[in-house]
C-alpha positions as a Markdown table, in Angstrom:
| # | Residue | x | y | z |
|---|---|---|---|---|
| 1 | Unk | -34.3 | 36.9 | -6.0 |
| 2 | Unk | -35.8 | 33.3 | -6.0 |
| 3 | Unk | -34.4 | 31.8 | -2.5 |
| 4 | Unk | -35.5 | 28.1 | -2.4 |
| 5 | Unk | -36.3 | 27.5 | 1.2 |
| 6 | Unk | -34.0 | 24.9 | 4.2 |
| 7 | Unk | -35.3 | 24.3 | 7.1 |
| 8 | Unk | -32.7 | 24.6 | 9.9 |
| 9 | Unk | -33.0 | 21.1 | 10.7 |
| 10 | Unk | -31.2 | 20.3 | 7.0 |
| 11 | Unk | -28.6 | 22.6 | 7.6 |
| 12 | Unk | -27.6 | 21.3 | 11.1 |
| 13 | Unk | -27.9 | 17.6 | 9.5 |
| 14 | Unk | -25.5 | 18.6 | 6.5 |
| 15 | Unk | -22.9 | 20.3 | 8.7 |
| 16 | Unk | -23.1 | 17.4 | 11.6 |
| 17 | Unk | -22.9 | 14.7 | 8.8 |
| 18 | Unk | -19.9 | 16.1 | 7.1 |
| 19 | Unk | -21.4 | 17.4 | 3.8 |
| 20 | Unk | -20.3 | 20.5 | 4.0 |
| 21 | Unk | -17.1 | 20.1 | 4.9 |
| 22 | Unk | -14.3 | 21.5 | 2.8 |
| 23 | Unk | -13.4 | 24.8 | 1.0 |
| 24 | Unk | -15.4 | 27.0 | -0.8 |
| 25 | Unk | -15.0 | 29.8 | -3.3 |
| 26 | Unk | -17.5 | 32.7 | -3.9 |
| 27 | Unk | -19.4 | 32.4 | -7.3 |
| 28 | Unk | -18.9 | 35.9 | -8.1 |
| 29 | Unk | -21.1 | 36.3 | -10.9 |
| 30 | Unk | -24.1 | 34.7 | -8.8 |
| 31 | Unk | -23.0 | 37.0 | -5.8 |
| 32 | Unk | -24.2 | 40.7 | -4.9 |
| 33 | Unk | -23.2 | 43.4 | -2.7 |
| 34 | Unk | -25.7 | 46.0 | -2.4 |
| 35 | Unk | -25.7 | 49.6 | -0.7 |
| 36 | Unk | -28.1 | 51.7 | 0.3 |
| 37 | Unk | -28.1 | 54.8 | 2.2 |
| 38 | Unk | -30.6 | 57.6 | 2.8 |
| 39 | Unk | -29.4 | 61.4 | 0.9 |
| 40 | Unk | -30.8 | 64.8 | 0.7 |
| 41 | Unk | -34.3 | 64.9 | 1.1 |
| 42 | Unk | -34.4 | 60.8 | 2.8 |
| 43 | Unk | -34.4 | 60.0 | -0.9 |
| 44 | Unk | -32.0 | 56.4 | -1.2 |
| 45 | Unk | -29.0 | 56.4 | -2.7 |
| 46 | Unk | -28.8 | 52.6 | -4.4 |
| 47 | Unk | -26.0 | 50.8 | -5.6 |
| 48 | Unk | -24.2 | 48.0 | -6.3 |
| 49 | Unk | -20.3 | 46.3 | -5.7 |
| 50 | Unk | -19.8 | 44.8 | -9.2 |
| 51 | Unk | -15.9 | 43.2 | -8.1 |
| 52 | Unk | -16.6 | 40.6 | -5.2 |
| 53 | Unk | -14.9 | 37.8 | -4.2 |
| 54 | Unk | -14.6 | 35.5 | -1.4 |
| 55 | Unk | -13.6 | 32.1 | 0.0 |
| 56 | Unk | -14.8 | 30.0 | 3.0 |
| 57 | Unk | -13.8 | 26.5 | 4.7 |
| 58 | Unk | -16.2 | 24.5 | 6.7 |
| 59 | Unk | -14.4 | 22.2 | 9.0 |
| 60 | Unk | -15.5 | 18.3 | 10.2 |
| 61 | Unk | -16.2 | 19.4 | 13.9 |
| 62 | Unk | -18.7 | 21.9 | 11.8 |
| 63 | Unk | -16.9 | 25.0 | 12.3 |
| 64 | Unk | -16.3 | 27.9 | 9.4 |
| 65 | Unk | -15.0 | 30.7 | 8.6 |
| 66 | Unk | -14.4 | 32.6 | 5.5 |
| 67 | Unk | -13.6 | 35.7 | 4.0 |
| 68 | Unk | -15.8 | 38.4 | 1.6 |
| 69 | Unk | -13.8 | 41.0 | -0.2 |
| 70 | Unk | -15.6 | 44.2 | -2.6 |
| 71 | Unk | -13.4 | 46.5 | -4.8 |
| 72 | Unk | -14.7 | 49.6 | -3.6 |
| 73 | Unk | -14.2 | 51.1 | -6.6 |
| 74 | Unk | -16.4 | 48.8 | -8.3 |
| 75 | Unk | -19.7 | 51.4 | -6.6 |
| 76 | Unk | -22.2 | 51.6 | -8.9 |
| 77 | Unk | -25.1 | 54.2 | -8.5 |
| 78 | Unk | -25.9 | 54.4 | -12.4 |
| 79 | Unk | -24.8 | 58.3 | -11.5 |
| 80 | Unk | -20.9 | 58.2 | -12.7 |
| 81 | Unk | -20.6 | 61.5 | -11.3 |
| 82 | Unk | -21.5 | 60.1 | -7.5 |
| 83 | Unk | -19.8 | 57.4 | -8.2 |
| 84 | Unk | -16.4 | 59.1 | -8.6 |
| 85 | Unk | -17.2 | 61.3 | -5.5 |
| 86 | Unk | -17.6 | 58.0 | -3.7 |
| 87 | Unk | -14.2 | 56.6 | -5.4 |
| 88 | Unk | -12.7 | 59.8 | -4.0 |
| 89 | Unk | -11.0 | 60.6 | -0.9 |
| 90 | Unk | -14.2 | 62.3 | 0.7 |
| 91 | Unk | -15.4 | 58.3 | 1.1 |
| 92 | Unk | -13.7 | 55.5 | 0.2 |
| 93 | Unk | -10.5 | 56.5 | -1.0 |
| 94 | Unk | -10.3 | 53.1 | -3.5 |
| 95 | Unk | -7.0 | 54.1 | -4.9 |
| 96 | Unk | -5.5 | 53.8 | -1.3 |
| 97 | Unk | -7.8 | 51.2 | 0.2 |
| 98 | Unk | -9.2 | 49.2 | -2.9 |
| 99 | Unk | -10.4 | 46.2 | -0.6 |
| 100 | Unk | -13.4 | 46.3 | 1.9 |
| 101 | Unk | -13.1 | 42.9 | 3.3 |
| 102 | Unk | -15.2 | 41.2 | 6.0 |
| 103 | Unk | -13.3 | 38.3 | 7.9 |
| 104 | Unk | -15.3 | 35.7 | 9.7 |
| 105 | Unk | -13.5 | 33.7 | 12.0 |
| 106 | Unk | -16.6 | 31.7 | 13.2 |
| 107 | Unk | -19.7 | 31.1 | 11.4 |
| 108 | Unk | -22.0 | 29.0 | 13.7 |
| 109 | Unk | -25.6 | 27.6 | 13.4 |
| 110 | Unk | -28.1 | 29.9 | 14.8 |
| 111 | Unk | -32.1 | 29.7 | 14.6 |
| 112 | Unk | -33.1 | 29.8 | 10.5 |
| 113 | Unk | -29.8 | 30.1 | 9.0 |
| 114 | Unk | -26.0 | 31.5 | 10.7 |
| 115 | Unk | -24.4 | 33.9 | 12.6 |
| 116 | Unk | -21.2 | 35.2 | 11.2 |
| 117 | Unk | -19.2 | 36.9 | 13.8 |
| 118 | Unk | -15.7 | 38.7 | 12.6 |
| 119 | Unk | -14.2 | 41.9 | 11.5 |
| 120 | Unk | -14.9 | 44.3 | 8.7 |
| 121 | Unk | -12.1 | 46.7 | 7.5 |
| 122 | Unk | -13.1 | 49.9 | 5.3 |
| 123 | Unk | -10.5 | 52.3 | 4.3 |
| 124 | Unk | -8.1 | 51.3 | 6.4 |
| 125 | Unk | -10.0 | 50.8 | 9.2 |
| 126 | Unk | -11.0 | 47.1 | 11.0 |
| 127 | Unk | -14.0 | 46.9 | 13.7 |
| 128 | Unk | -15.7 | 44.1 | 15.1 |
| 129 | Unk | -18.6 | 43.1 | 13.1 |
| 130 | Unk | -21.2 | 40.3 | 13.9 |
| 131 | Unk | -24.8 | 39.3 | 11.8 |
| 132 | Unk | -27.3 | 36.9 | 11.1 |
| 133 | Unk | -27.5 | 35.5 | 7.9 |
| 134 | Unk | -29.6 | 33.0 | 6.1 |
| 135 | Unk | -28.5 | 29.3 | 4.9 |
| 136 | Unk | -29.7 | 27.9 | 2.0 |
| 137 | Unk | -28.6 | 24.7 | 0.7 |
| 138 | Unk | -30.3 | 24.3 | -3.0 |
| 139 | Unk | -29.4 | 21.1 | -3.7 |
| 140 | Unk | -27.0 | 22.0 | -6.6 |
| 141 | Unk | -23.7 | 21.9 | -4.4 |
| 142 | Unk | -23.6 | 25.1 | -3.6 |
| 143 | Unk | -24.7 | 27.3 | -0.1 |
| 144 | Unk | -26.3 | 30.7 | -0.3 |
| 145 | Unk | -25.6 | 33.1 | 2.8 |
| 146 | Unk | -28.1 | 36.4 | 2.6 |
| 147 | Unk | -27.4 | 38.8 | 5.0 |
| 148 | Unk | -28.8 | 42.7 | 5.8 |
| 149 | Unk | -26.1 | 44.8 | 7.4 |
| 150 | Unk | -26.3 | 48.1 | 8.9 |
| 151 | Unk | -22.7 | 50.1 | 9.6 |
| 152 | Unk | -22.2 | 53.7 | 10.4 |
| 153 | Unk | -19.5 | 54.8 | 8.0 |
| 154 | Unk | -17.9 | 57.5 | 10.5 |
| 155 | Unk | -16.7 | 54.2 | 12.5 |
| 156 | Unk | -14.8 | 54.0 | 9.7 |
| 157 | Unk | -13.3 | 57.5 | 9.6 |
| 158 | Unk | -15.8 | 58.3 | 6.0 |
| 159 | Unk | -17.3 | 61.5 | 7.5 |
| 160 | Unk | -17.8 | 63.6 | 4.4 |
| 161 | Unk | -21.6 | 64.8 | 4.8 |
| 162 | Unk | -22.2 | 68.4 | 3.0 |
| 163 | Unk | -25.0 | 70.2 | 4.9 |
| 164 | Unk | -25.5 | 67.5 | 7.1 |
| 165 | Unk | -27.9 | 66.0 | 4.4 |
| 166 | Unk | -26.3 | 62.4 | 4.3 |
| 167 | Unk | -26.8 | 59.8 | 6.3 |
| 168 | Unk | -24.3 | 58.0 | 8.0 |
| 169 | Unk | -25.8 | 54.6 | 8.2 |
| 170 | Unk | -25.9 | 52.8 | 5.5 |
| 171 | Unk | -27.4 | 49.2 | 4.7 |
| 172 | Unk | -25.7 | 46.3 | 2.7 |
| 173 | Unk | -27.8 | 43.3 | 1.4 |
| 174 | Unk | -25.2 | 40.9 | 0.6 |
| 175 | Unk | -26.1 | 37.8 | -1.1 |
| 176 | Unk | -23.3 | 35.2 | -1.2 |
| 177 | Unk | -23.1 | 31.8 | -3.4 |
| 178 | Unk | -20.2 | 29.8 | -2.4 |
| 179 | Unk | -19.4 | 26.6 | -4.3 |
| 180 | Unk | -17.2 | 23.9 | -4.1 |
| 181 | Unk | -13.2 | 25.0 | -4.9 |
């Protein structure tokens, strides 16, 4: 992924000057969600969120929030056998809970880029959730958030682990392109 580089310093001045200011849809087709979690062996188990959408509003005091929703069943680990396990009620149960949504209710300047500070929800379950992200304003109109986020699925009641040889944390590399609505 080709990230073209803003300095903090530009992103302050665009948020105090009002240029950011409005709502904002996620690009989905330019936006990933990616998993990765460690299996049998500590070999990674990769995949990727095809079905993501989002929307965000930056206000003129320079507050934001926003909102990132991924189809769970949408998982794609090029292994369609996994990937129906992991549709299935041993994980994320998408017939029941198709949504995993993160909420932000702030997103604030912080050193290189933001800090988004909200709530996640998977399978039914909400808990506080809060990570640094990095800004990039690339000068087409747009604002790239990229984000690494580590959960532990048990806090959200997805326990299944056969032999105890799945991990439990799991990483998400999200890279979101928001552009004018």
């Amino acid at each position: 992924m080709n990230v073209p580089s803003t300095t903090t310093p530009d992103l302050v001045t665009l948020v105090k000057d009002g240029t950011l200011t409005g709502e904002w849809v996620l690009d989905s087709r330019e936006s990933s969600v990616r998993l990765k979690s460690k299996a049998l062996y500590f070999l990674p188990v990769n995949g990727v969120f095809h079905e993501v959408s989002g929307s965000g509003t930056v206000a003129p005091d320079g507050s934001a929030s926003g909102t990132l929703t991924v189809a769970a069943a949408s998982i794609d680990t090029k292994k369609p056998k996994r990937d129906a396990h992991l549709r299935s009620g041993d994980f994320f149960e998408s017939d029941n809970y198709p949504d995993i949504t993160f909420t932000a209710d702030r997103i604030q300047v912080s050193g290189p880029g933001v800090t988004a500070t909200g709530a996640l929800t998977v399978h039914g379950r909400t808990r506080p959730l809060s990570f640094d992200a990095v800004a990039t304003v690339p000068g087409d109109g747009g604002i790239w958030l990229d984000a690494k986020v580590r959960v532990n699925r048990a806090d959200f009641g997805l326990t299944w682990n056969q032999l105890g040889a799945v991990s439990l944390i799991s990483d998400l590399t999200i890279h979101a392109v928001f552009i004018r609505q």
